[in-house]
Structure formats: C-alpha cells, structure tokens
Steps between C-alpha positions, in 0.01 A plus 500: 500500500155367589426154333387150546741253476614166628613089480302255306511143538384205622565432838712791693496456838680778686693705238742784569392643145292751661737590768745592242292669264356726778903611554579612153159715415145628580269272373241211642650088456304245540497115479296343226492165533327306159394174415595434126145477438448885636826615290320562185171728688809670753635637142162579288483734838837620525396689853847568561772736331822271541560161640811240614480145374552209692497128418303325400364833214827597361458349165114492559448880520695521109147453321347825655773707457543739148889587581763276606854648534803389344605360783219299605420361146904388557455329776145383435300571792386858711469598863430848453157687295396804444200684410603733243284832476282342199407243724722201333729295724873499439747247656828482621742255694702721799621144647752552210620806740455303802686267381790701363500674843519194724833439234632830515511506889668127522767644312432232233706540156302225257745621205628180345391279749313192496155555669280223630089526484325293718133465385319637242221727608409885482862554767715262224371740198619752701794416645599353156482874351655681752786288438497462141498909474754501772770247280449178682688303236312156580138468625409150582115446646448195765131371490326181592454384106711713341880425283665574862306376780525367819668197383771607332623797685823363557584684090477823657699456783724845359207712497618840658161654498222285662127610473218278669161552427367158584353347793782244531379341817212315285730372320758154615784619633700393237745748466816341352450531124423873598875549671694339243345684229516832667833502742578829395207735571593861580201610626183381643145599487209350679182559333300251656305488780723192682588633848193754490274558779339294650704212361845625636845322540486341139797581227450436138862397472798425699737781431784316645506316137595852385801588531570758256157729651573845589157641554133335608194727439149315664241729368285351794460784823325301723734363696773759462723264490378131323754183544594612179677840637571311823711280325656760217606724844659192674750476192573846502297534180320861412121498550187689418125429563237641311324774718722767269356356217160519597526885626722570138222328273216735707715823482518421130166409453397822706691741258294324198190580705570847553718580229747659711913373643513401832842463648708212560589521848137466575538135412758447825281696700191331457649159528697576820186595623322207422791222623475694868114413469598173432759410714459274783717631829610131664624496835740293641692398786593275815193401711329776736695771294183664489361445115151442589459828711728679270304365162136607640668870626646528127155406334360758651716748505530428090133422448588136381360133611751364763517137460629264779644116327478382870162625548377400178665132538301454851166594334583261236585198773251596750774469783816642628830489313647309821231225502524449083887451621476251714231294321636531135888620506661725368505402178139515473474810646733664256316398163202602628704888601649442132126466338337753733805741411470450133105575509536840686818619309332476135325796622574816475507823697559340864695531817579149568625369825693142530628232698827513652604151295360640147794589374706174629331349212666513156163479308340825671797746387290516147191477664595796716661704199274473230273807588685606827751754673587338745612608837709374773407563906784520695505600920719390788 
C-alpha cells in the first residue's frame, strides 16, 4: 500500500518508528518534527495520509481532528490520525494496545488489585484505563501537587500495581510517605523517563519498600534494562521494558492505516529484532585474555563500533594506565574506569572491550548490564 506516513512531534531524535513501520507494510515514514507554532499550517496542509503522535502534540493535535474514537475521547488524548478518504482527520490512541500488550506478556492479572499511578501525563491516562477496563479494583495517581504525592507515599505502601509516569529524579528523594501508603503494590509501571537515556542508573522508587510486587513493567527501551529492572530482576521479581509496547502500538496503528489485520507474532519478531540492534556485546576477562584483539575482530566481522575502556581511558588521561597508577592509586584510577565505563555503555549497538579489574568493582555489574550481553574470555 503506497502512502505517506510518519511521527510528529517536537523533538525526535533517532526514532525506531520508521524502522518498524517499514516491517509491517509498503508505504514511505518519515519524521516530522514541528514547532507548536508550525502545528496549525502542518494540518491546514495535511501532506500526509496517516501519522503517530508523540509528546509534546498528543492533546495538541485534538483541535484539527473531526473524529476521535471512543477510546481516545476515554482516555483524553491521541497518538494515532488518519486521513479519511473525504479528507477529514480521525484519531485514535493504539498506546491503549501497547499498553495492554506490555501487560499481557508480564503475565499481569490487575483483577481486584490495588494499582499505583505514578504521574499524571498522556502514559497515566493511559495506564489508568487499561487498568480500569482490566478490573484494577483501586487506582491511586502519585504527582508532585496532587491528593497523593511525593510526600505522603508512605498511604500506599499496599499498592500491588505500581505505574510511574513522572520524572521522579526532579523531585527530593523523599520517598517515605510514598512506602507507607503503598506497601502493597502488585505491579509496577514506569512511565517516566527516570533511568532513560542519556540519564541512566536513576530509579523512581526503591522497590525493596515493596514487598508484596510481583511484576515491574519500565515502558522506557533505552537501556534495556533501567535500575528499575536491574533491581526488580535482583529480587527475583518479573520484568518487562517497553520496546513490545512500542512495536504493538505501531502494528496497531498500521492496521488503522491500511485497514487491514496484521498478525500478532509480528510484534515478537520485530522487537527481537530491534533488542539485537541494540544490544551492546561486553567482553570480559583476566588481563591479556585477548579482549582488545578479540573486540576489534568481532566489530568487524559484525559490522559494529568496537570500543576499547582501556584505550578510551588513556586518551582521556593523556598517559599510560601504569603511570596514572603510580601517580594517583588505584582508587583514582578506578572512578575514573567507573565514569569512562558508564559514558560508553549508555550507548547502544557496540562491541565493548574492558579492563581485567572492571568487574572487581560492585558498581560496574549495572553499568555493564544495563544495555549489554556480556561475555566472558577464558584460555589457559
């Protein structure tokens, strides 16, 4: 189906909307990237037959738009339009099914239990439905000036399904109201864009305070794995991050676009797809094991940057690793491994080659795992 189609918003960087879109059906995507002073001229043209909404336009696009759906109107914003063969615009909200997906896979049952909203944006609306329509029997919404805020969490310490769609890490970490109100949350959901690229290694909430959570979904992708799953997988807690959501809110978007059912399965198979992309390959191992000669072979052979810490540290010093040794210490030497380390693993898509002593150090292991497979060297 020949068409023109693509993301609007404000500022979208690299997107994998396109990459995704190109895998379910025929048709051109593109990135449209508006100021809110172009949105109303982008519109009065409407050179384009179906578009994906991002923040900050998905309440914004609602005045141009002669259909909402149900749904959308429900949940009170849209990240899905169509031109309609008249030429009016019709929208529709397929992070509902995104959403529901990322649920369905966890395994998540929010029948009768008590669900836990943090924030209040376009991912709280809906979250809040999905839930509501799947028998959460208590919804309670965390925001910075709202009834339950980040004061008085400590009320909702029994939450069993938590949802966060704020950027806590603005906020003081004053957590303690937030436990005690909601001890006995059931599930989790991260909305928010704490522990997101490039600002990795933050979590919105200590899960430890928890104890009744059986799931975590962090609808962040990038890192695959945020402190936030990090932690939920070092207590033997179910996880899920959002990359399934994204691909499950495009398939359903695509089907509006071309009016015709795309299967499910697609949904794994474009998402396993893109986490390979994504995925860091991290070697590790004893000194003169052979990672540096190893990691530059492998980049080649797989058509990926190879990345040397070692190398990369000694550019940074302007000296050997020996000499920065003996003048500074250890110590010294292994924050600065710890900040170089954390700089090179945010990204994505690399073979990355380490010291012998990375993994000595408590503080890498997360560092290491966030985006990374990583692989052991071993030889006599």
């Amino acid at each position: 189906m020949a068409g023109i189609y693509g993301l609007l918003g404000e500022k979208l960087g690299h997107s994998f909307s396109p990459q995704i879109h190109e895998q379910l059906a025929d048709y051109s995507y593109g990135l449209y990237e508006q100021t809110p002073q172009q949105l109303e001229e982008f519109f009065t043209h409407k050179a384009f037959d179906g578009l994906n909404v991002t923040i900050p336009y998905k309440k914004a696009v609602l005045p141009f738009l002669q259909e909402i759906s149900p749904r959308a109107q429900q949940i009170g914003c849209v990240n899905t339009v169509k031109k309609c063969r008249d030429g009016t615009l019709y929208g529709d909200n397929t992070d509902y099914d995104g959403f529901l997906y990322l649920l369905k896979k966890l395994g998540v049952q929010a029948q009768g239990k008590k669900a836990l909203v943090l924030g209040s944006g376009g991912g709280s609306l809906t979250a809040r439905t999905v839930l509501k329509e799947e028998g959460a029997a208590e919804i309670r919404i965390i925001s910075r000036t709202g009834e339950d805020n980040y004061q008085n969490l400590e009320h909702n310490y029994d939450a069993q399904i938590i949802v966060n769609t704020t950027p806590v890490g603005m906020y003081p970490n004053n957590y303690d109201n937030i436990y005690t109100l909601h001890k006995d949350a059931r599930y989790l959901v991260n909305t928010t864009p704490v522990g997101m690229y490039p600002d990795t290694g933050a979590a919105p909430v200590d899960l430890t305070r928890f104890p009744d959570c059986a799931g975590v979904i962090d609808l962040i992708y990038n890192p695959a794995r945020t402190k936030l799953l990090l932690d939920a997988e070092r207590l033997g807690i179910p996880y899920i991050n959002g990359l399934p959501m994204l691909v499950a809110q495009a398939k359903r978007a695509c089907e509006i676009f071309t009016e015709t059912e795309i299967a499910e399965e697609r949904i794994d198979a474009i998402t396993a797809q893109i986490e390979r992309q994504l995925q860091n390959v991290i070697l590790i191992g004893m000194p003169g094991c052979g990672k540096t000669t190893i990691g530059s072979a492998l980049g080649k052979l797989c058509g990926r940057e190879s990345v040397d810490i070692d190398a990369c540290i000694v550019q940074r010093i302007g000296k050997s690793i020996p000499e920065f040794f003996a003048e500074e210490g250890e110590l010294a030497f292994r924050k600065l491994e710890t900040e170089v380390l954390s700089e090179v693993c945010r990204r994505s898509g690399l073979i990355i080659s380490t010291g012998g002593g990375v993994v000595t150090q408590a503080c890498n292991r997360d560092i290491l795992r966030q985006n990374g497979k990583i692989l052991m060297l071993e030889r006599p």
